[in-house]
C-alpha positions as CSV (number, residue, x, y, z in Angstrom):
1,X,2.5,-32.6,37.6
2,X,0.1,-29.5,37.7
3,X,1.1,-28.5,34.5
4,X,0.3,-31.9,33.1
5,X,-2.6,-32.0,34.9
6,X,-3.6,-29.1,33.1
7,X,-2.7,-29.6,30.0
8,X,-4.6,-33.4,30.2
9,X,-7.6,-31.1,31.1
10,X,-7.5,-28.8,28.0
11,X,-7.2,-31.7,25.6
12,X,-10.2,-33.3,27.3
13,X,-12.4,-30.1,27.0
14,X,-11.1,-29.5,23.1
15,X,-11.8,-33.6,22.5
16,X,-15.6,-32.9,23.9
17,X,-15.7,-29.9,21.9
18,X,-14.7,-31.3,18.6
19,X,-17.1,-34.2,19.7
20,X,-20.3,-31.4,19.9
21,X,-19.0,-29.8,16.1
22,X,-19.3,-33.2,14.9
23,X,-22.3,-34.2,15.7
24,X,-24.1,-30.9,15.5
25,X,-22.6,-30.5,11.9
26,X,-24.0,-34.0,11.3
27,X,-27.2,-32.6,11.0
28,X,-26.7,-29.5,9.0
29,X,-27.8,-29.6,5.6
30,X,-25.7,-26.7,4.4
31,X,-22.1,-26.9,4.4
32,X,-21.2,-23.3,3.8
33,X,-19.5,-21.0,7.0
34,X,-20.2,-17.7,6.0
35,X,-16.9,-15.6,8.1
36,X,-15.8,-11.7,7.9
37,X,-12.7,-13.3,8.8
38,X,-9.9,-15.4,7.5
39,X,-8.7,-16.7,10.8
40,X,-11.6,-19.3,10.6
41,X,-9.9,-20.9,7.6
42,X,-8.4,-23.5,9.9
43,X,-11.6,-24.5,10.9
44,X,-13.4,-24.7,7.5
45,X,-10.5,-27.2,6.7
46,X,-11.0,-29.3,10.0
47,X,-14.5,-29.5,9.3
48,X,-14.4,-29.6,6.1
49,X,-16.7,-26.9,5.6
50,X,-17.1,-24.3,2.1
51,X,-15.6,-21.2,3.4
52,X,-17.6,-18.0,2.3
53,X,-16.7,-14.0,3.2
54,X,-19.5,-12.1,4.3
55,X,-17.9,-9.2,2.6
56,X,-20.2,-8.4,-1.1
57,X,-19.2,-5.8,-4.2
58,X,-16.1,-5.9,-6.5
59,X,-13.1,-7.6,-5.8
60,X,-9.6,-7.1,-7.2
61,X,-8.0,-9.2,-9.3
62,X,-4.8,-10.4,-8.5
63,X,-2.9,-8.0,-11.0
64,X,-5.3,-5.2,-10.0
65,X,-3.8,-5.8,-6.3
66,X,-0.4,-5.8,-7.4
67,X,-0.5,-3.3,-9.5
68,X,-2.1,-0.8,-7.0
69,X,0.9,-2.3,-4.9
70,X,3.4,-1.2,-7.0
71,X,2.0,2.4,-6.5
72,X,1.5,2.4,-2.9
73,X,5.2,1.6,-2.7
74,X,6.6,4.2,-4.6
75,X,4.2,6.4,-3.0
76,X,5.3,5.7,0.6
77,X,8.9,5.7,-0.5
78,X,8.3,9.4,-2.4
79,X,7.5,10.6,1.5
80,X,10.2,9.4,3.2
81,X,12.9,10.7,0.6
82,X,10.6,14.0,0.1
83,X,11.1,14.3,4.2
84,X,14.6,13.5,4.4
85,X,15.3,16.0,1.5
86,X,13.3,18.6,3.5
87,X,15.5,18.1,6.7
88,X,18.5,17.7,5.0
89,X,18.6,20.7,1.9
90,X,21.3,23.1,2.4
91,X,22.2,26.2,0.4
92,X,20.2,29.5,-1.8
93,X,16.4,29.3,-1.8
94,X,16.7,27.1,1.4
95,X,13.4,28.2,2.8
96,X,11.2,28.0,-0.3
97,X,12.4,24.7,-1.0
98,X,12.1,23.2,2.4
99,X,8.4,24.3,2.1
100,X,8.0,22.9,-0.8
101,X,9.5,19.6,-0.1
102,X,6.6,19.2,2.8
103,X,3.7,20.0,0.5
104,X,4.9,17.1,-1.5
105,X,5.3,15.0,1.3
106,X,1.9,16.0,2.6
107,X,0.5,14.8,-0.9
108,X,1.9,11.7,-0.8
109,X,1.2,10.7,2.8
110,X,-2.3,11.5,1.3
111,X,-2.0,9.5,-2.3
112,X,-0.5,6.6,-0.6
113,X,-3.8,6.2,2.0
114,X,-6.4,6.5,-0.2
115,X,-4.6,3.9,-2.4
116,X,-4.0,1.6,0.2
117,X,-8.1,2.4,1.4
118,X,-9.0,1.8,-1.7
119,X,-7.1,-1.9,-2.2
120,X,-9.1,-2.7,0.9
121,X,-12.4,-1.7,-0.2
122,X,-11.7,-3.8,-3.5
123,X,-10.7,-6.6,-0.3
124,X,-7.0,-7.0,-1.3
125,X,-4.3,-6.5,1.3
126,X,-1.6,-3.8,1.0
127,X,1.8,-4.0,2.4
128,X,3.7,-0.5,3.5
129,X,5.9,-2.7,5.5
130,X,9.4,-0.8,5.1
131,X,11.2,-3.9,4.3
132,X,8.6,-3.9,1.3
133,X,8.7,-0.8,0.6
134,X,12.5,-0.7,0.0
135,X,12.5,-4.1,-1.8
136,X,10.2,-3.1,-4.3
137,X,9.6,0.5,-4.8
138,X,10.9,2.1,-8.4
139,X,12.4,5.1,-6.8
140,X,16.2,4.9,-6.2
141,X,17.6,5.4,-2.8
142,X,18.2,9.4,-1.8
143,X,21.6,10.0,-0.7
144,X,22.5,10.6,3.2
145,X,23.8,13.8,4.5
146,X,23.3,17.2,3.7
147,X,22.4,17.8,-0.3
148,X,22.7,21.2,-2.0
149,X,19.3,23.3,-2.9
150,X,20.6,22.6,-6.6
151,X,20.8,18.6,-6.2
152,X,17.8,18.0,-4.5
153,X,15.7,19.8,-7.1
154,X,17.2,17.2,-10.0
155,X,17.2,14.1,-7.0
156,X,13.2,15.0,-6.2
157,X,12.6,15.9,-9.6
158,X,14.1,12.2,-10.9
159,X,11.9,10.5,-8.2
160,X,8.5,12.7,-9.0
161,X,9.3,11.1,-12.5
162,X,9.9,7.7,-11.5
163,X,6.5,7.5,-9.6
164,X,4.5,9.0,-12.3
165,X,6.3,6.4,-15.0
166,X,4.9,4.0,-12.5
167,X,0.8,5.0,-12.0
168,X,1.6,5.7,-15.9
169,X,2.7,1.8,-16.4
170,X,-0.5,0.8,-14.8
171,X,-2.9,2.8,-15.1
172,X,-4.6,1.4,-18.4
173,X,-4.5,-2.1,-17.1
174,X,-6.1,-0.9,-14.0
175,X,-9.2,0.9,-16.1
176,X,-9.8,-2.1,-18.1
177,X,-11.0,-3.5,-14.4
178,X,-11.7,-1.1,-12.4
179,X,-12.4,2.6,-13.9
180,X,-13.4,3.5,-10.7
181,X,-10.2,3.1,-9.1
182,X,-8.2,4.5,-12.6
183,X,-10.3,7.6,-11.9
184,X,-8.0,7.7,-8.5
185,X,-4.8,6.7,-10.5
186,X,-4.9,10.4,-13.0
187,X,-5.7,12.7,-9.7
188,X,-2.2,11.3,-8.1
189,X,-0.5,11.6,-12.4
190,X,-1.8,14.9,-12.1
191,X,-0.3,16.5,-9.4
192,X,2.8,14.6,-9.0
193,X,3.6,16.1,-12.8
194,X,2.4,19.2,-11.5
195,X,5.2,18.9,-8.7
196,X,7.8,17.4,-11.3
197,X,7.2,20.9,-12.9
198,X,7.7,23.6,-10.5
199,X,10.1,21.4,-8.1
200,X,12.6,21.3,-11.8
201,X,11.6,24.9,-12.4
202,X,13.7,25.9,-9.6
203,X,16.8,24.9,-11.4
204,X,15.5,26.3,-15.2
205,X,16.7,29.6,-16.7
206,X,14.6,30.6,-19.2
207,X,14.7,29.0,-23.1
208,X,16.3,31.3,-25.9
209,X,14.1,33.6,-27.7
């Protein structure tokens, strides 16, 4: 009974509310409700009201967003396989190697926020969820257990590729809307070839004279 009670009392207070929107939106000549926030939506709808965001400047395109996605993704997954190759690298030139492999991951921890910033100052919404991540990113999964020095330098060096051939893939699409943001896109091609380079070095023996 007291919870019916209750709940009789919260309908009556929302009823009397609704009844004060109603009439005070009655008078408004404007039917614009300017929000920072999408969780008013519901309410715009209700009162059928033109939902504006307070938020100004440049917005991405959808294809902008998803192709800055496709790069956060391969970003984030380039960390966690550059960390799990660093813990788990076995075998000559151990210690160089394992130093290198956190550099890398250091970079991309690095790319991957300023991309994902940079989505939300262009007001589209990126998605590191690790169920995304894995669903989507380019890079193909690194194998569990310990990997020889030799192995991981072809594995990171593959993975280094696949992530460039990705910013690479969007990159002009991206500068036809946004330079601004394409200016971010040739920083991350830039070093990740760089690392592509001296990671696959490791395993090189120098070319015939």
């Amino acid at each position: 009974d007291l919870f019916r009670a209750t709940a009789a009392d919260v309908i009556a207070d929302l009823d009397a509310l609704d009844g004060e929107f109603e009439e005070g939106l009655a008078e408004c000549e404007s039917r614009d409700l300017v929000t920072s926030h999408q969780a008013f939506g519901y309410l715009a709808q209700r009162y059928e009201l033109e939902e504006q965001n307070a938020e100004s400047g440049f917005r991405a395109s959808k294809a902008l967003s998803d192709n800055l996605q496709r790069v956060l993704v391969d970003l984030l997954e380039l960390q966690l396989q550059g960390k799990q190759a660093h813990w788990n690298v076995v075998g000559r030139n151990f210690r160089d190697i394992h130093l290198q492999l956190d550099e890398l991951v250091d970079f991309a921890r690095e790319a991957s926020d300023t991309i994902a910033e940079r989505m939300r100052a262009l007001h589209a919404v990126p998605d590191g969820r690790s169920r995304t991540v894995s669903a989507t990113t380019s890079l193909e999964e690194f194998p569990a257990g310990e990997v020889a020095t030799t192995e991981v330098i072809d594995l990171v060096t593959a993975r280094l590729e696949s992530a460039v051939g990705t910013v690479r893939d969007v990159r002009d699409e991206v500068d036809e809307e946004d330079p601004t943001t394409a200016d971010l896109l040739h920083k991350v091609i830039e070093t990740l070839e760089q690392y592509a380079w001296m990671v696959s070095a490791e395993n090189r023996t120098p070319a015939a004279k």
